[in-house]
C-alpha positions in Angstrom: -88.9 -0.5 -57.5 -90.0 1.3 -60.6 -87.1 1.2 -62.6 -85.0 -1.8 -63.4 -83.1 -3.4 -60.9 -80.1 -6.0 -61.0 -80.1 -8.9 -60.5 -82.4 -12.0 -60.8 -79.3 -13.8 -62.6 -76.5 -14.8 -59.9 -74.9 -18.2 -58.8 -75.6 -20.7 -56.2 -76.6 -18.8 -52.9 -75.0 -21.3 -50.6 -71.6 -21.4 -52.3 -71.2 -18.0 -52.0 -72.0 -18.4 -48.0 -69.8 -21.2 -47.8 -66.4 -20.5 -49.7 -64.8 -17.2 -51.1 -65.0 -16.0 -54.7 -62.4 -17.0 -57.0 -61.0 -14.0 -58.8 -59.6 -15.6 -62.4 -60.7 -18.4 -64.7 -62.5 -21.8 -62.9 -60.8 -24.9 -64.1 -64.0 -26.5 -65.4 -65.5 -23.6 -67.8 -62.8 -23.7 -70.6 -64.8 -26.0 -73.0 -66.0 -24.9 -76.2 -69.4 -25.7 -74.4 -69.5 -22.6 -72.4 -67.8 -20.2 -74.5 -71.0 -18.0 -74.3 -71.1 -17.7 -70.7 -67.0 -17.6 -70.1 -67.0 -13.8 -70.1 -70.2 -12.7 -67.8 -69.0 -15.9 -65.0 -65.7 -14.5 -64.6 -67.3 -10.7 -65.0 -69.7 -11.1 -62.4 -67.0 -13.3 -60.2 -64.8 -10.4 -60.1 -67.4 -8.2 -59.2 -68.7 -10.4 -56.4 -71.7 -11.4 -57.3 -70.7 -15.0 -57.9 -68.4 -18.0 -56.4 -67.2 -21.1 -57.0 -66.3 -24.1 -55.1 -63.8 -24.8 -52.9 -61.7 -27.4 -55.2 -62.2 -24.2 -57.8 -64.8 -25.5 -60.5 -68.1 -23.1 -61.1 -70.3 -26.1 -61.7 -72.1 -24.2 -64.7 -74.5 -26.8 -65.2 -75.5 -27.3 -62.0 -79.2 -26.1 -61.3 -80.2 -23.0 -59.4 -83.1 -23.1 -56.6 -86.3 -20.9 -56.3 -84.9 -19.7 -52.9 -81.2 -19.6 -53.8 -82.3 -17.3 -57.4 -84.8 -14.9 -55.5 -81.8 -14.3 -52.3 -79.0 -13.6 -54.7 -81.5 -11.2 -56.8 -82.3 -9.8 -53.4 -78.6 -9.2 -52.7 -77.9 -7.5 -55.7 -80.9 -5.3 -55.5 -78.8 -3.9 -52.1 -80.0 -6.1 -49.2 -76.8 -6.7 -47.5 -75.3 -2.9 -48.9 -74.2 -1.6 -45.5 -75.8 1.4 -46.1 -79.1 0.0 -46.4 -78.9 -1.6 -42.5 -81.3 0.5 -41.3 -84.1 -0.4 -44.2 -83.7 -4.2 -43.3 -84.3 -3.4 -39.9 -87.2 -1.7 -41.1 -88.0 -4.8 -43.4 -87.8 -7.3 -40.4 -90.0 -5.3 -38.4 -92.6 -5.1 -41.3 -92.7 -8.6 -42.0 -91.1 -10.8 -39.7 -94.3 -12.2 -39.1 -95.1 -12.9 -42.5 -91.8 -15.1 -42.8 -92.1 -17.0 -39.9 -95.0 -19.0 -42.1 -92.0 -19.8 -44.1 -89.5 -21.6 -41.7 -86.5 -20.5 -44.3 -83.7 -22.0 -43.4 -81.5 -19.0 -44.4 -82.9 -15.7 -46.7 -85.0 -14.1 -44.5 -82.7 -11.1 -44.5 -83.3 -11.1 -48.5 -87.1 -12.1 -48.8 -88.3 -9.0 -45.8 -86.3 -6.9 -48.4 -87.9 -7.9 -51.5 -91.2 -7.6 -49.2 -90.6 -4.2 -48.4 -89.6 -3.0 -52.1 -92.7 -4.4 -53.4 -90.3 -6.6 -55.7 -92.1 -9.7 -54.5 -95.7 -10.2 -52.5 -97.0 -12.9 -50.2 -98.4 -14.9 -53.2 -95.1 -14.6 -54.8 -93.7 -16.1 -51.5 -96.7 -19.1 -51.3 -95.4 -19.7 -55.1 -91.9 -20.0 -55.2 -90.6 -20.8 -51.2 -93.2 -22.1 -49.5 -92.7 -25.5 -48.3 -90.9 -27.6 -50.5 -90.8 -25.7 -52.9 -88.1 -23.2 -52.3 -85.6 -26.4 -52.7 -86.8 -26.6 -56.4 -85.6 -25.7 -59.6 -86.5 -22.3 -60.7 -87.6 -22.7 -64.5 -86.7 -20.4 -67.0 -90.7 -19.4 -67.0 -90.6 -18.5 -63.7 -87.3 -16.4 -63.6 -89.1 -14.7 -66.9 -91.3 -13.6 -63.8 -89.2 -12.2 -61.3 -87.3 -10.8 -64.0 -90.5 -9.0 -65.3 -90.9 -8.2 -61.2 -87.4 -6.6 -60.4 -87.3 -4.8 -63.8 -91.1 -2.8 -62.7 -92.2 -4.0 -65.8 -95.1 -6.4 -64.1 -98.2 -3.8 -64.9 -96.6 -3.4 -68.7 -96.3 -6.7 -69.5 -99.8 -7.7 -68.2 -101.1 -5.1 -70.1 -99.8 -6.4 -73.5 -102.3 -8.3 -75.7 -101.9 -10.0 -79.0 -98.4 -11.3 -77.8 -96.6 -13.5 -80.7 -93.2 -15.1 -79.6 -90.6 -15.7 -81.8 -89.5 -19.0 -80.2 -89.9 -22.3 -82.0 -91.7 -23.9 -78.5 -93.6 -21.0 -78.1 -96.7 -23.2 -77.6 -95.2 -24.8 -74.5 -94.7 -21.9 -72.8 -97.3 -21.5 -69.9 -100.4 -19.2 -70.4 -99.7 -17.1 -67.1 -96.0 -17.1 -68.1 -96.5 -15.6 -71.6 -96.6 -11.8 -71.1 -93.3 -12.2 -68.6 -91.6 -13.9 -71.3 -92.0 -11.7 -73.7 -91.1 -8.6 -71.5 -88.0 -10.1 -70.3 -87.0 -11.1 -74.0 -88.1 -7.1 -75.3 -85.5 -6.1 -72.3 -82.7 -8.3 -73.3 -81.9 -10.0 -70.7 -83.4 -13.2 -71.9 -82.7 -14.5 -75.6 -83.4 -18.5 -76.2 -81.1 -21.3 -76.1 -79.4 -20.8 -79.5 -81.6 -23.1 -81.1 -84.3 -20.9 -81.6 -86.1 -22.5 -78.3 -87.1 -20.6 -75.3 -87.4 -24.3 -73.5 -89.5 -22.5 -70.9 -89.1 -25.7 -68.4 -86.1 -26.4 -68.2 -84.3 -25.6 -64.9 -81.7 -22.7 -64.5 -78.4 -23.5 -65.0 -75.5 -21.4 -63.2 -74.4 -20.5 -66.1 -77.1 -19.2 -67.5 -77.8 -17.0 -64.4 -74.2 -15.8 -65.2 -75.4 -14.3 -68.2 -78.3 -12.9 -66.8 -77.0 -11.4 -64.3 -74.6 -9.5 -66.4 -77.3 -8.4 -68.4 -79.5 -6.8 -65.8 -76.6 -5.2 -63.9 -74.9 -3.8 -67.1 -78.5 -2.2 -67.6 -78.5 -0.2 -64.0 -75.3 1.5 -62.1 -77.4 0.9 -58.7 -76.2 2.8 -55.4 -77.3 3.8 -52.4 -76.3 6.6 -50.2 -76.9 8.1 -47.0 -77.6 12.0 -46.6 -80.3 14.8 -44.8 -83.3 15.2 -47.3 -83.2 19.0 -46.9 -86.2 19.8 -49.2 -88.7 18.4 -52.3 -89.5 21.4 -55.0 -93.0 19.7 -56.5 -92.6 21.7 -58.9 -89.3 21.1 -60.4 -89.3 17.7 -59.2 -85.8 18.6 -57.3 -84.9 16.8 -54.4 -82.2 18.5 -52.3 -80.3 16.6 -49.9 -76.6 17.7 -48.1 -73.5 15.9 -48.1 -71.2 15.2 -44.8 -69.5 18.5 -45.2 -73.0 19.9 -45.4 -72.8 20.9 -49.0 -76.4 20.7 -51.0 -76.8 19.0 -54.0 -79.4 18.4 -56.4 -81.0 14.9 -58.1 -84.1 15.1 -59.8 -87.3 12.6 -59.2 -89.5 11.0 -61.2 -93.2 9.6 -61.2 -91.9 6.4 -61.0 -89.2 6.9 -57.9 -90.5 5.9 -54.2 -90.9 7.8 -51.3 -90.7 6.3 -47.9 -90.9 7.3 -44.5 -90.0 4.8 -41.8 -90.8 2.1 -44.4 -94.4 3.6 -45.7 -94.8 4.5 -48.9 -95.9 8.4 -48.8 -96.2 11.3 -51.8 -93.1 13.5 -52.4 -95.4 16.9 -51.5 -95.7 15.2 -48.1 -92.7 13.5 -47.4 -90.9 14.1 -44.4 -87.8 16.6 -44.8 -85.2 17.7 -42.6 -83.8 13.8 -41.9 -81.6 11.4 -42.5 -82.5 9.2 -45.6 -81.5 6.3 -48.0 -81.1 7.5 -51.7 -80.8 4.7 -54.3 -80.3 5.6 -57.9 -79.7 3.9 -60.8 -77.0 5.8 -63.0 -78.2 9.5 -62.4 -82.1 8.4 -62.0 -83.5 8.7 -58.6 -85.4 6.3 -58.0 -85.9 5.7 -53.9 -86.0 7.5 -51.2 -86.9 6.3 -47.6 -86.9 8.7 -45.1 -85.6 6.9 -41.5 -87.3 9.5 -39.2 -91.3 10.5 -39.4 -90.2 14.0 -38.0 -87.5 16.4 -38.6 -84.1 17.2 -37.1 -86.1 19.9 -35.0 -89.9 20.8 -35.0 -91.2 23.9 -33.5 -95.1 24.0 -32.9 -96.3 27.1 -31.9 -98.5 30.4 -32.4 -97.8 33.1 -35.4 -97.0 36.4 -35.1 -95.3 37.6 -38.3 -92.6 37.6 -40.9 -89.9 39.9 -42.3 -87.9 39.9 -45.0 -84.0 41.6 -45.0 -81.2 41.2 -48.2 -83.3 38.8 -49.7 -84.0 36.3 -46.7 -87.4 36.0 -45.0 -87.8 35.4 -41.2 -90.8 34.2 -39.2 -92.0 34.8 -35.9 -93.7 32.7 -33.4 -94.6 32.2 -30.2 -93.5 28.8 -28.0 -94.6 29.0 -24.6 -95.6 32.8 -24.5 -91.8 33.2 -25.5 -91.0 35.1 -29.2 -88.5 33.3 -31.3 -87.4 33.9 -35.2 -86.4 31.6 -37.1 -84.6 32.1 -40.8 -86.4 30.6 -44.2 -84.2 27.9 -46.3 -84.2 28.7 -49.8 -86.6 26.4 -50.5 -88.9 26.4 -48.0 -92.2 24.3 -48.7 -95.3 26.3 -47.2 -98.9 24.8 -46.8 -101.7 26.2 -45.1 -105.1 24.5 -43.9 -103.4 21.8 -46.3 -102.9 23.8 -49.6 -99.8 25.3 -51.4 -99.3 28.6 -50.0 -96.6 31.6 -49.1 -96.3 33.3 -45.3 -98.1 36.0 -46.5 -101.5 33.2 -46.2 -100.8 33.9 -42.4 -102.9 35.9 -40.2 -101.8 36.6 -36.7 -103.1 33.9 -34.1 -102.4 30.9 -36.4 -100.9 27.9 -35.3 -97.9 27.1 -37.1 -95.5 24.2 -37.2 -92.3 25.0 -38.4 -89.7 22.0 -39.9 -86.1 23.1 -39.1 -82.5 21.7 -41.1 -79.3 22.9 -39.9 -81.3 25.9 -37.5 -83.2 27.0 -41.1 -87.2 26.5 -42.0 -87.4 24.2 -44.7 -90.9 23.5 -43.9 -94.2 25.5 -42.6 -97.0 24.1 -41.8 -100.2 26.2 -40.9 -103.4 26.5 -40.1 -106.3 28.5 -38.0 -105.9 28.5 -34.1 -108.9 25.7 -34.2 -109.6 22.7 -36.8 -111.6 20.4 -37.3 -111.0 17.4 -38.6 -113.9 15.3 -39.7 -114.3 11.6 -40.9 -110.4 10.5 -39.9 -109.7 6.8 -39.2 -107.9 6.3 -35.7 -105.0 3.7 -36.8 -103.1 3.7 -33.9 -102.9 4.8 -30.2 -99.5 5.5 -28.6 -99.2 5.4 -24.9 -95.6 6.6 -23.8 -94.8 9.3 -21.5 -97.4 11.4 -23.1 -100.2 10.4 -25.4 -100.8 11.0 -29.5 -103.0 9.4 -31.9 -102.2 8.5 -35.4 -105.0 9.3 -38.2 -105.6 8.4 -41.6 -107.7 10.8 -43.2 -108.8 11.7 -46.8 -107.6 15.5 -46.9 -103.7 14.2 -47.8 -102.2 16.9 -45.9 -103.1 15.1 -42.5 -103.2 11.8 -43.6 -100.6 9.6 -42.3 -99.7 12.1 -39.6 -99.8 11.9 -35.3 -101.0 14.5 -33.0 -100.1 14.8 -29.4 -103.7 14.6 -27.2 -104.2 17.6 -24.8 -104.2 15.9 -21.0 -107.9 17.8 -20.4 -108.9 16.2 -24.1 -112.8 16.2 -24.0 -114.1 12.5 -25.6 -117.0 11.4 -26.5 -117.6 8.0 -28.1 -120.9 6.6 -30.0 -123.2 10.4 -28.7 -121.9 9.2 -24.9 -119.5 10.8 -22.9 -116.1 8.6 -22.5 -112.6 8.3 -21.8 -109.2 8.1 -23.8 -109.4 4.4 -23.4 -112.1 3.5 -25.6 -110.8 5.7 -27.8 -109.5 2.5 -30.6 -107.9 2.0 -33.7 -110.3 1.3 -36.3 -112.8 4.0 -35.3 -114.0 6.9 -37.2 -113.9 10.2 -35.5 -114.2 14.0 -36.1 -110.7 15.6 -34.0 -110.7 19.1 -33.3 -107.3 20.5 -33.2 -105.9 23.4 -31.2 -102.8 24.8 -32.2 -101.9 21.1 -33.3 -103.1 19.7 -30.3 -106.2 17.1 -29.9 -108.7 19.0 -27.8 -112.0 16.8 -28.6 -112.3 13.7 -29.9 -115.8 12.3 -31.0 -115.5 8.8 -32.4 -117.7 6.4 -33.5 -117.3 2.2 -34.0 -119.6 -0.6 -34.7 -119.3 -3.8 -32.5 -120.3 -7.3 -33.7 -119.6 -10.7 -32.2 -118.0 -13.2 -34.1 -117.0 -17.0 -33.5 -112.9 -17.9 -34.4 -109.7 -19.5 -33.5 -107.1 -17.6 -31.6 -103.9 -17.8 -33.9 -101.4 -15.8 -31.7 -101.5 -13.9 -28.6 -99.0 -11.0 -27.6 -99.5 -10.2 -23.9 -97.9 -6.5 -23.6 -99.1 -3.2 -21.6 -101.1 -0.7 -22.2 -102.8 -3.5 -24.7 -102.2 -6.8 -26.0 -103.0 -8.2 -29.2 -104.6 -11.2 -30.3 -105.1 -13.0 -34.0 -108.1 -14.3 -34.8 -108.7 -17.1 -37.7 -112.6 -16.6 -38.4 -113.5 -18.8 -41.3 -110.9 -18.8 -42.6 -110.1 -15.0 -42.3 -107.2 -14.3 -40.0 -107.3 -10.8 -38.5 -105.7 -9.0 -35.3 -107.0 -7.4 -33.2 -106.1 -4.9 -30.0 -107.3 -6.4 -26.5 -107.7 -3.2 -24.2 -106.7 -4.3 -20.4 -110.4 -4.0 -19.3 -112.0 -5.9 -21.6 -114.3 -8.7 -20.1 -112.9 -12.5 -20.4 -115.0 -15.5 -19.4 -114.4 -18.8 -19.3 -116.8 -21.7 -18.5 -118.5 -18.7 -16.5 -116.0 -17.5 -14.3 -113.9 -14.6 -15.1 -110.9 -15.4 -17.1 -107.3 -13.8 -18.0 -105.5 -13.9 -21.7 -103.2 -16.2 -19.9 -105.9 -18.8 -19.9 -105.6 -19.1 -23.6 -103.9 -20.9 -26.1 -103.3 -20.9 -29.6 -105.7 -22.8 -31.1 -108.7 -22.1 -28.2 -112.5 -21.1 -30.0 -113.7 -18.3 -28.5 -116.3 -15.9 -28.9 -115.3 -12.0 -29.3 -116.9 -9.2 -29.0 -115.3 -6.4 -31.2 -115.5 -2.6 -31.6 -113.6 -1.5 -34.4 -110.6 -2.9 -34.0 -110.3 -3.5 -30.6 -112.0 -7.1 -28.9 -114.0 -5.9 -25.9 -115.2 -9.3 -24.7 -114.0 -12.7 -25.2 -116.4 -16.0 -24.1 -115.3 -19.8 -24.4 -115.9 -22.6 -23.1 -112.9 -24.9 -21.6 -109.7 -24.4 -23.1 -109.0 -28.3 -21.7 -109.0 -31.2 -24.1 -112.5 -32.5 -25.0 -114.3 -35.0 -26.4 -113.5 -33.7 -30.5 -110.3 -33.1 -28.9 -106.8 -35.3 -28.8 -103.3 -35.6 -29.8 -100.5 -37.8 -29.6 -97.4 -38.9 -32.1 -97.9 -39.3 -36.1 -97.6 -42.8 -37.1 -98.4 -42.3 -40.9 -99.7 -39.7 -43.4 -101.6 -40.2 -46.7 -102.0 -37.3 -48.6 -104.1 -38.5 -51.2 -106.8 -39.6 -48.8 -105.9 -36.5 -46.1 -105.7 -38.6 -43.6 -103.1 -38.6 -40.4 -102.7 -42.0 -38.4 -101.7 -40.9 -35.0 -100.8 -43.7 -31.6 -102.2 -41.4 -28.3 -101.9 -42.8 -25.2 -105.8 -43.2 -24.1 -107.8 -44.4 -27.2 -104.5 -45.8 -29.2 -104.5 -45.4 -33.3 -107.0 -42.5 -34.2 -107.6 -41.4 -37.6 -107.4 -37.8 -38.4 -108.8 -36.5 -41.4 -108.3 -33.0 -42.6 -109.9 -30.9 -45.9 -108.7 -27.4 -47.5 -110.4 -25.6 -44.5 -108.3 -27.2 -41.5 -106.2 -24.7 -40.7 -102.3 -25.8 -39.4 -100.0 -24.2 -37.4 -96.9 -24.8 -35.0 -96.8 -24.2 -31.1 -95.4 -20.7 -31.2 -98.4 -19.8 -33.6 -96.8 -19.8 -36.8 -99.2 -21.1 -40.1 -98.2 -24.8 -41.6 -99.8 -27.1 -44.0 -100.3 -30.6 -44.5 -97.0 -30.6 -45.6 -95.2 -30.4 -43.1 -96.6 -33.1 -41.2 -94.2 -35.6 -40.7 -94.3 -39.2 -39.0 -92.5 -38.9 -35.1 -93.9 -35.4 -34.6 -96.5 -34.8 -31.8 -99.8 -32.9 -32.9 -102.8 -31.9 -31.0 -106.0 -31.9 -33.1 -109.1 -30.3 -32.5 -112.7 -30.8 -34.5 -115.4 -33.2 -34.3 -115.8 -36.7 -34.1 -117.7 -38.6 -37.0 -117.7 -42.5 -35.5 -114.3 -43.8 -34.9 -112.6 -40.8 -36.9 -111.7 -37.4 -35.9 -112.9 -34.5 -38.5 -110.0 -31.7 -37.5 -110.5 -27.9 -37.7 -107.3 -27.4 -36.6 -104.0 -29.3 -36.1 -101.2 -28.0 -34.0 -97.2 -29.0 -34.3 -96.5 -29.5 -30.9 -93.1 -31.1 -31.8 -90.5 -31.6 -34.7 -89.9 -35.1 -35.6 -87.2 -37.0 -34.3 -83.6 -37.1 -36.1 -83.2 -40.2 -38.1 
């Protein structure tokens, strides 16, 4: 979010799960202590934000966690807003598998928002809740940085130089903290301890957060509302979108506000009108939109015939099927042709045209000549339903982003040879030749190489699976197409042969894996497992009893790579005495070098 955003200053996350807000004064903030932070605790109580405790105290000098801090920001920002429902379904979908790294006991709801604003990123998750370290004081330093984040202000602040702090302790702020300290102190929302100290490590206190939180929600008025996006003016920068009643109104965009469609960030020329759609503004600023439909209301794809224009309102014709229709302009339609700015009168008779209907009225054409072609697109994804369509990325911005159905006599060819639809795969380059919107001719190209890894995960699905691949150190997924070739140990071999953690051999062709070799998936000799008896991080070593070759010492380095059963990534960390691991890497005399080390169980309850 380009603009700023409350909150990043809120209470304890799991009081206000466990017990309800207390609407007046907490019987333990009366001191002349807190005098400064009396007014934004019981401000921000009444408005929700915060609780108490059950026996009604605040506890304002209690500390505030990383994880607690980021969810309650998260909150604020609008992650549990009914109206935003729909964009956390779209956040889970996005990055559920990011999280599941994480094993958060609670948040996830918060974080895959954060995620999908592009408030917070994976490194901001390995920093501040990975591990342990979500449980940990967050440092006024580091809220400095999230503040910096939800505020948009991260590429202004790292762009200052020549920064002088008007804090006594200035020196003991850290280097990479500097610049978000002084952006969050030019915005207000941070202003010292009183003493003329910033006392940059010191924990959070509730109290504090209080404060902060009043700050950063007394600079926004952020809401969110569901209505149809009727139409974007480029020009004006006017977004219209209509109420319930189906009345239109008018809010006006900026460079800075975000247009989504089904949770990808797109350009307000092509954004998808004509749907349902999340506005959230601060005050009267726009400053998101996200779009929960790629297509509109109703779509007509057809041939053009003509266009006339009575008492002011212009019609177009078309042909669907052989059969003439007319359809009635909007007021402000958008028109594009062959993937510039243009009016109907850029049509010719014969054209193909796609036409975006609101409410029965064009608010969108789309045209182009009976054939194009479409050179140097990237195929990003296949979809095999009732009917087949292939979605593109391509440089020319009018198609990028967009899917096109595929004609059932669709001529392919793929690397100068005559194919199938099948080999057609994500990842390749191809030149598409489009008739009346439809793919006639696809000619793709792909490179193949052969690569050893580590299988990661494996999601067994029709048409095509998937399957993650760790290659030094690299994790990537890839499709697996239901003919491609699997052997094991010789013999033909099914994906239900593998396991997480198995070395293969793949073949690939641009994204897809076309062959997969290994050797046994079975225990072998640089193979074993059995329950932790001991772990010494400072040596990396794991002591574990198995029941053939008793005590075995494990030792692991920075490349072993760790994960659970079910797939998901772990460190050294979370390798606790009582839990049952599999390890897998080579032997060097009486102690086992492991590539990999699987969770196969939780430790046992105390």
């Amino acid at each position: 979010m380009k603009k700023i955003i409350s909150v990043i200053a809120s209470a304890s996350l799991s009081a206000a799960i466990a017990f309800p807000a207390f609407a007046a004064s907490f019987t333990d903030i009366a001191a002349p202590a807190y005098s400064w932070a009396v007014s934004s605790i019981e401000s921000m109580s009444e408005a929700g934000y915060i609780t108490g405790y059950e026996d009604g105290t605040f506890r304002p000098d209690s500390q505030v966690t990383r994880l607690e801090c980021i969810a309650l920001f998260a909150r604020a920002m609008g992650s549990n807003d009914e109206v935003n429902a729909e964009i956390l379904q779209m956040a889970h979908e996005q990055y559920d598998s990011i999280l599941s790294a994480y094993s958060l006991p609670w948040g996830e709801d918060e974080i895959a928002y954060l995620l999908y604003t592009g408030t917070l990123s994976k490194t901001d998750l390995d920093r501040y809740i990975i591990s342990t370290e979500k449980d940990e004081p967050m440092k006024r330093c580091e809220a400095a940085v999230i503040i910096t984040k939800a505020l948009g202000g991260e590429s202004e602040a790292l762009g200052q130089t020549g920064i002088v702090l008007d804090y006594n302790d200035a020196k003991e702020i850290p280097s990479d903290a500097v610049q978000y300290v002084y952006y969050a102190t030019k915005a207000g929302i941070m202003n010292g301890m009183g003493d003329g100290s910033f006392s940059p490590l010191s924990s959070v206190s509730r109290a504090q957060m209080a404060v902060m939180l009043e700050r950063t929600v007394d600079a926004t008025d952020y809401s969110f509302f569901k209505a149809k996006l009727a139409s974007i003016d480029t020009t004006t920068k006017n977004v219209t979108y209509t109420d319930s009643d189906g009345n239109p109104n008018i809010v006006v965009y900026t460079d800075d506000t975000a247009f989504r469609v089904l949770g990808v960030e797109t350009q307000a020329r092509i954004m998808t009108t004509g749907v349902q759609a999340i506005f959230g503004m601060s005050g009267e600023e726009l400053i998101s939109v996200d779009a929960l439909s790629e297509i509109p209301d109703e779509t007509v794809v057809g041939v053009y015939t003509g266009y006339s224009s009575n008492n002011g309102v212009t019609s177009v014709q078309v042909k669907v099927n052989n059969e003439p229709h007319s359809y009635d302009c909007a007021k402000d339609v958008s028109v594009t042709y062959a993937g510039a700015p243009a009016t109907i009168r850029s049509f010719k008779q014969g054209d193909a045209i796609e036409l975006w209907l609101t409410d029965g009225k064009i608010t969108k054409v789309i045209g182009s000549e009976k054939e194009v072609s479409l050179p140097n697109v990237i195929i990003e994804d296949v979809i095999i339903d009732s009917t087949v369509s292939i979605k593109i990325s391509s440089a020319d911005e009018e198609y990028d982003g967009k899917t096109f159905p595929v004609a059932s006599t669709v001529g392919v060819t793929k690397n100068g040879k005559d194919a199938d639809l099948t080999k057609i795969y994500a990842g390749d380059t191809a030149t598409l030749t489009l008739q009346y919107g439809e793919i006639k001719k696809i000619s793709a190209k792909s490179t193949s190489k052969t690569v050893d890894g580590i299988i990661s995960s494996i999601t067994i699905a029709s048409p095509n699976s998937s399957m993650t691949v760790n290659v030094k150190g690299e994790e990537k997924s890839y499709t697996v197409p239901a003919d491609a070739a699997i052997t094991i140990n010789g013999q033909e071999g099914t994906l239900y042969d593998f396991r997480v953690g198995d070395t293969v051999k793949i073949t690939t062709e641009s994204n897809a894996i076309t062959k997969i070799v290994a050797n046994s998936t079975q225990v072998t000799a640089g193979s074993t497992s059995g329950v932790v008896s001991g772990v010494t991080t400072g040596y990396k070593l794991i002591s574990i009893n198995t029941q053939d070759s008793g005590s075995v010492a494990v030792i692991y380095s920075d490349k072993t790579m760790f994960v659970s059963s079910a797939g998901a990534k772990k460190t050294a960390n979370d390798i606790k005495a009582g839990q049952t691991i599999s390890v897998r890497g080579t032997v060097n005399g009486a102690t086992l070098v492991a590539d990999l080390i699987i969770i196969e169980s939780e430790a046992p309850a105390n």
